[in-house]
N, C-alpha and C positions, 0 to 999 in steps of 0.2 A: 566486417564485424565477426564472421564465423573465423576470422582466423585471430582474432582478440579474444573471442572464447577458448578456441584450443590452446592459444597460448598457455590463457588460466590454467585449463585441464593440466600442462605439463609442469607447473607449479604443487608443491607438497601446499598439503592441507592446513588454512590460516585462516580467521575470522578474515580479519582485510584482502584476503586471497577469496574469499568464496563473497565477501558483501562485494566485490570490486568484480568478480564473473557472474554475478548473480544481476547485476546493475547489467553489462553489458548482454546477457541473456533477453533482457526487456526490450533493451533497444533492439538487436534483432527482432525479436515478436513485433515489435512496430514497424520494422521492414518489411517481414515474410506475412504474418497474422496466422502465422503457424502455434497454434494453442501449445503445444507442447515446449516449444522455447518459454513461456511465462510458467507451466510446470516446472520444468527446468530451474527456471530463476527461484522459485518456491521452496523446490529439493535442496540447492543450494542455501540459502538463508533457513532451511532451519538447521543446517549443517555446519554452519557460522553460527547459530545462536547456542549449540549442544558444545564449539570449544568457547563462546563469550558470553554465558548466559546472563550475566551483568553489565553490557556493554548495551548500552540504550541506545544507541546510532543505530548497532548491528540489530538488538531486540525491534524497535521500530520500523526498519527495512524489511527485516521477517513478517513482521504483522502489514506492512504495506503489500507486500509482495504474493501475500495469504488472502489476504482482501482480492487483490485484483484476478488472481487466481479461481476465487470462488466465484466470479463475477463470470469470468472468460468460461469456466464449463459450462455455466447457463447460456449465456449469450452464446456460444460456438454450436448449441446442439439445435440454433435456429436460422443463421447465421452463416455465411461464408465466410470466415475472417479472412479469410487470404485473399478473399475477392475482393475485399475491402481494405488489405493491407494494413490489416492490427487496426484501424480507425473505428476504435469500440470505445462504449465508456460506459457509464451507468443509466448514462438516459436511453440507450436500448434497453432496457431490462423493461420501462414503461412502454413501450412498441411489442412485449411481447403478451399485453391484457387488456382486456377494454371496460372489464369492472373489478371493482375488489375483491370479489370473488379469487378471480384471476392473478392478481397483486399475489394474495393471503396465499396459494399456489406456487408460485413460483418463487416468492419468500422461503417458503417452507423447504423448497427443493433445495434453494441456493444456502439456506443456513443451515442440510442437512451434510452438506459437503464437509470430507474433512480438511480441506483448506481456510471454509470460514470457523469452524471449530477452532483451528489453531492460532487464525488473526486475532479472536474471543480472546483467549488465552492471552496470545501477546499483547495484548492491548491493555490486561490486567497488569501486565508485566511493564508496561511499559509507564502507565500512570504511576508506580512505585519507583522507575526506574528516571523517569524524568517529569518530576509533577510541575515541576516549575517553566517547562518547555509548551508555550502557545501551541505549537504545534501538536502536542500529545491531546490537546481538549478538541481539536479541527478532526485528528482523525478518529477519536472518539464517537464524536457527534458524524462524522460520514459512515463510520460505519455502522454504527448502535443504529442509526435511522436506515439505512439499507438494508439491513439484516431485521429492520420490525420492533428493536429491541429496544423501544422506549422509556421500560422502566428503571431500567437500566443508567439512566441519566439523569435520573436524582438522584444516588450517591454522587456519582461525579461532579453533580453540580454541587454539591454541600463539600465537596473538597476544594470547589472551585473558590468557594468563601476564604477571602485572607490570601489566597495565593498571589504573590507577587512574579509574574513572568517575567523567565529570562531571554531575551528578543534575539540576545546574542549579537550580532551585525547588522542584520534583519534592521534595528531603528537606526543604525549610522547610513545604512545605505539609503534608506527613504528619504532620510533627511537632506542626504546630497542632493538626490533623484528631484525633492522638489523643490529644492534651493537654486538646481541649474549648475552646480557646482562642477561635474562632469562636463554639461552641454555640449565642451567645446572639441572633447574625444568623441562624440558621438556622429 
């Protein structure tokens, strides 16, 4: 993996060059649980979003990548991620409080970061950018409620009113999937 990153490095600077080494920067952090490789992947994507600021894939992987970023400096300052080989997610953030007190704490810490400031951002960017994408209201709602940010999701939800999602592939695959149409590759 570390040499699919370098490779990246030795490639000039391109949205699909830095969303395609910012992608494999993760998967490493999922090999090593080296916090600094999902940094990394961070720096990258918003480096990709500054040459495609209108590219919703790229805007979206920045805002994912921003989320999870803010997440990992909380969770790594209690944490061995390496000792655990990146096998983090969000439900450690509730293993670090035993009342709301503690929640309201640690919320606070983790949406003072500026990684989740910038997933905020992109996630504004990305509802104008793909409103009609299921997927833009899922990571919405994952992160508006992680980050405390409730009120937040009534506008969204009154955008939510009339919109017709576009599923993309997403409904021809399921449809296989529970037709049994593949079965016989599987």
């Amino acid at each position: 993996m570390r040499k699919a990153v370098a490779g990246y490095e030795q490639m000039p600077d391109s949205e699909a060059k830095l969303n395609n080494a910012a992608l494999a920067q993760i998967k490493l952090f999922e090999l090593t649980g080296d916090v600094e490789d999902s940094i990394k992947s961070f720096e990258m994507m918003s480096r990709a979003v500054k040459l495609a600021p209108n590219d919703a894939i790229v805007v979206s992987n920045a805002m994912q990548s921003a989320h999870q970023a803010s997440l990992l400096r909380i969770v790594s300052k209690h944490y061995d991620l390496k000792a655990l080989k990146g096998a983090s997610d969000y439900t450690m953030l509730s293993l670090l409080y035993d009342e709301q007190g503690g929640k309201d704490v640690i919320t606070k810490e983790r949406t003072a970061t500026a990684e989740a400031q910038e997933a905020r951002s992109l996630l504004d960017r990305t509802l104008i950018l793909a409103p009609q994408a299921f997927s833009t209201y899922q990571a919405a709602q994952n992160l508006l409620s992680g980050y405390g940010d409730h009120a937040s999701m009534g506008p969204i939800t009154k955008q939510l009113d009339g919109t017709e999602f576009d599923y993309g592939d997403m409904q021809d695959e399921w449809t296989d999937y529970f037709s049994g149409k593949n079965d016989a590759e599987r």
